[in-house]
N, C-alpha and C positions, 0 to 999 in steps of 0.2 A: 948662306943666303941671308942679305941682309935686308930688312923690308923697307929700308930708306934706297934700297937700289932702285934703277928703273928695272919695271918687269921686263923678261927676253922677250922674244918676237913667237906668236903663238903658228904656229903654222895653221896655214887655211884649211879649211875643213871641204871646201869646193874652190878648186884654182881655178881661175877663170885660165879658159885653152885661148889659145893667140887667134886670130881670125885667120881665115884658111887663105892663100896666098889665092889672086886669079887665077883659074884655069886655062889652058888654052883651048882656043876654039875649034879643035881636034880632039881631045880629051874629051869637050862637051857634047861632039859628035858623038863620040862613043859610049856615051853615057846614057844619052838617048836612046840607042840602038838598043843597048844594053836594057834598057826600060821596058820597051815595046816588045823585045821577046821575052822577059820575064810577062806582062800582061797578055802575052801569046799561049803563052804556057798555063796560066792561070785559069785563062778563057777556056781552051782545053780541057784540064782538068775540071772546072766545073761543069763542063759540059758531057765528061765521060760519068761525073758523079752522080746526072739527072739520070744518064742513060742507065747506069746501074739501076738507081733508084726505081725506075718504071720499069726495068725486066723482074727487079725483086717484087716490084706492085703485083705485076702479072704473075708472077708466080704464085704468089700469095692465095690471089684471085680463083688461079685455076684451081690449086688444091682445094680452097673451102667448095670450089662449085662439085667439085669431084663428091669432096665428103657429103656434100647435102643431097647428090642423087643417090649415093650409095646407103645413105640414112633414110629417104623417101622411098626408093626399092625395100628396103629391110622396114619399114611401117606398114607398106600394105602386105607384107608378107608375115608379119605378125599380128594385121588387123585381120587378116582372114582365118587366120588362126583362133584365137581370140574370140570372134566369132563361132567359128564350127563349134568350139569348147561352151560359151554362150546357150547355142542351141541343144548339145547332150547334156547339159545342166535342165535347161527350162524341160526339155522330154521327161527327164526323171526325177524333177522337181515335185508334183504330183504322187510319185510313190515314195521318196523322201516323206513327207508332212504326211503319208499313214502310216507310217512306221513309226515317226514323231508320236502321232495320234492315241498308236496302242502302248508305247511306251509310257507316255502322259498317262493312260488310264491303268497300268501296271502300278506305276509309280504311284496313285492315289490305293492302293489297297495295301502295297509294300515301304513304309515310310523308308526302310533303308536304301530304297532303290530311288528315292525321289531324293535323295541328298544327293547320290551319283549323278542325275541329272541335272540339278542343281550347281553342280563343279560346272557344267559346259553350257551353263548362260551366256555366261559374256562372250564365248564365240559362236554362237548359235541365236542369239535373240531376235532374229526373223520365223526362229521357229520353237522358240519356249519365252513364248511372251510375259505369261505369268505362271509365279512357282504356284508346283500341282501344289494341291490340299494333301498333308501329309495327317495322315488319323492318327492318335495316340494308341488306338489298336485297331489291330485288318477287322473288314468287314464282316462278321459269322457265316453270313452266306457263300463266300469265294471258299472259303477254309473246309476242308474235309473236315468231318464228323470223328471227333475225337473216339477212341479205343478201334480206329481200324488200321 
């Protein structure tokens, strides 16, 4: 290769294609034809993809409706529940808070029992409001008389 030569012919990179020769007007008949039932088919099929589409909607539909009555039957049926349980609580609420009561006033004679009480504050603080008074020593009065 010498660089005084002329450069070879680079081949094209996009050949231009020859233009397409006339058709005949029987060919362009069928060509046509050929168009309209491809857009026939097309029509079709979009139209079977709608109908899918809205039987999948309704289906869809039914099931959530299903799930929400069968979710609204199981709410009142645990609302009444719920309730009954509501009402044997509030009945026996009352003798709950005097058992509380004498336990509290246990607890203020016996410091070691008022720490045990003390543990179940925090799930009970509608009914140990405030920690008893724990005495550094029981009260001589509650205590038996020492040597019997």
């Amino acid at each position: 290769m010498n660089p005084l030569d002329p450069p070879e012919a680079a081949p094209e990179l996009f050949p231009s294609r020859p233009a397409p020769a006339p058709a005949p007007v029987a060919q362009l008949a069928g060509t046509v034809e050929m168009v309209q039932e491809h857009t026939e088919d097309m029509r079709r099929l979009l139209h079977a993809a709608f109908v899918a589409v809205i039987v999948l909607a309704l289906g869809v539909n039914l099931f959530l409706w299903k799930q929400m009555r069968i979710a609204g039957e199981q709410l009142e049926r645990e609302r009444g529940e719920m309730e009954r349980a509501e009402a044997a609580f509030r009945k026996r609420d009352p003798e709950f808070r005097r058992i509380i009561n004498a336990l509290l006033q246990f607890a203020s004679t016996h410091p070691d029992y008022g720490e045990i009480l003390a543990r179940y504050r925090a799930v009970l603080p509608q009914y140990l409001p405030t920690m008893p008074a724990l005495s550094a020593k029981p009260d001589p009065a509650v205590l038996p008389p020492p040597g019997r």
